[in-house]
N, C-alpha and C positions, 0 to 999 in steps of 0.2 A: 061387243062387250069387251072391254079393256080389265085386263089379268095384272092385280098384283104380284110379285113374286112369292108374297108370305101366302096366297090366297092357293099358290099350286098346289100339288099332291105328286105329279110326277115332272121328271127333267129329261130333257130330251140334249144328248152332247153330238158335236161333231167337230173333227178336228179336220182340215183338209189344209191341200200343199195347192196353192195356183200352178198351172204350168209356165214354164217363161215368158214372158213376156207381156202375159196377164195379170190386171190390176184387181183391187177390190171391188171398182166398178164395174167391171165385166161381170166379177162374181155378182155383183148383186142383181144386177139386168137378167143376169140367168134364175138366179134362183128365187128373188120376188116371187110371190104365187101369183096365179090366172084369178082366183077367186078365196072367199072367208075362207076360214076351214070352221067346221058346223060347232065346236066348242072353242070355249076361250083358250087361246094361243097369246104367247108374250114369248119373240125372240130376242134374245141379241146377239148381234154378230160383234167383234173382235177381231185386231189384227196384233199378230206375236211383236212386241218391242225389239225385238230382236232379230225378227225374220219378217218383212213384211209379206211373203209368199206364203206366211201360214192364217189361217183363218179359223179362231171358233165360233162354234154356233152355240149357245145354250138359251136354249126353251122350255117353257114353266107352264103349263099342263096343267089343266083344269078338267079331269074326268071321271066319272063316278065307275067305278070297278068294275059294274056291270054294266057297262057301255063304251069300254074300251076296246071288246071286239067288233062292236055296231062300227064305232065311228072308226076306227082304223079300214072296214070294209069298203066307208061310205067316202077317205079321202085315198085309197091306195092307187087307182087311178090314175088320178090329177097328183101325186107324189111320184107317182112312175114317170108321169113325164117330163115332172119337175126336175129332178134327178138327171135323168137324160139331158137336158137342157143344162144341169150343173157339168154335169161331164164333161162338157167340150171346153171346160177352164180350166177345171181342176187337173191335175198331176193323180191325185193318189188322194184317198179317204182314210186318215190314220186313224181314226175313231171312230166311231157310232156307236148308240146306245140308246136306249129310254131307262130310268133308273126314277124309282119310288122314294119320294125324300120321307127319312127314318129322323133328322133331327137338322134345324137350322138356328144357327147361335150368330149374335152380334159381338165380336169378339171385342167393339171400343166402349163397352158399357157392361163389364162382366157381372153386375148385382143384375141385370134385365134377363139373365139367361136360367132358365129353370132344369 
């Protein structure tokens, strides 16, 4: 099922450092998943204009309150080893997070924003 971004409820952030000599592509080979994940998932990855060794992640989260510790149980696993697999590129994880969107405004059409 494909996740608008207006359609999440939670965001999920990560900022990491490549190690030398490591590309984007590496990153991505690593951290692709093995399989779905059981609700709607919508990531994008980024790379910094300015530093191409940095990389965000932000992902938009589609989970009902009371099924957030179901399915964190049901993907921690297959994210453990996902992770592992990110490691051997990455430098350093400056960020991480899941964060509850409280408000999202389009700032090029300010009459659209309530």
């Amino acid at each position: 099922m494909k996740i608008k971004a207006e359609e999440a409820n939670l965001i999920s952030i990560f900022v990491r450092k490549l190690k030398t000599g490591k590309t984007y592509e590496d990153f991505k080979k690593e951290w692709f998943p093995d399989k779905p994940f059981p609700v709607p998932v919508r990531v994008i990855n980024s790379i910094n204009l300015n530093d191409n060794s940095e990389i965000l992640s932000v992902g938009f989260l589609k989970i009902k309150d009371e099924d957030f510790e179901e399915v964190i149980k049901i993907i921690s696993q297959q994210e453990s080893i996902r992770h592992e697999r990110i490691e051997s590129v990455i430098e350093k994880t400056e960020l991480k997070g899941i964060f509850r969107i409280v408000d999202d405004y389009n700032l090029d059409d300010l009459t659209k924003n309530n």
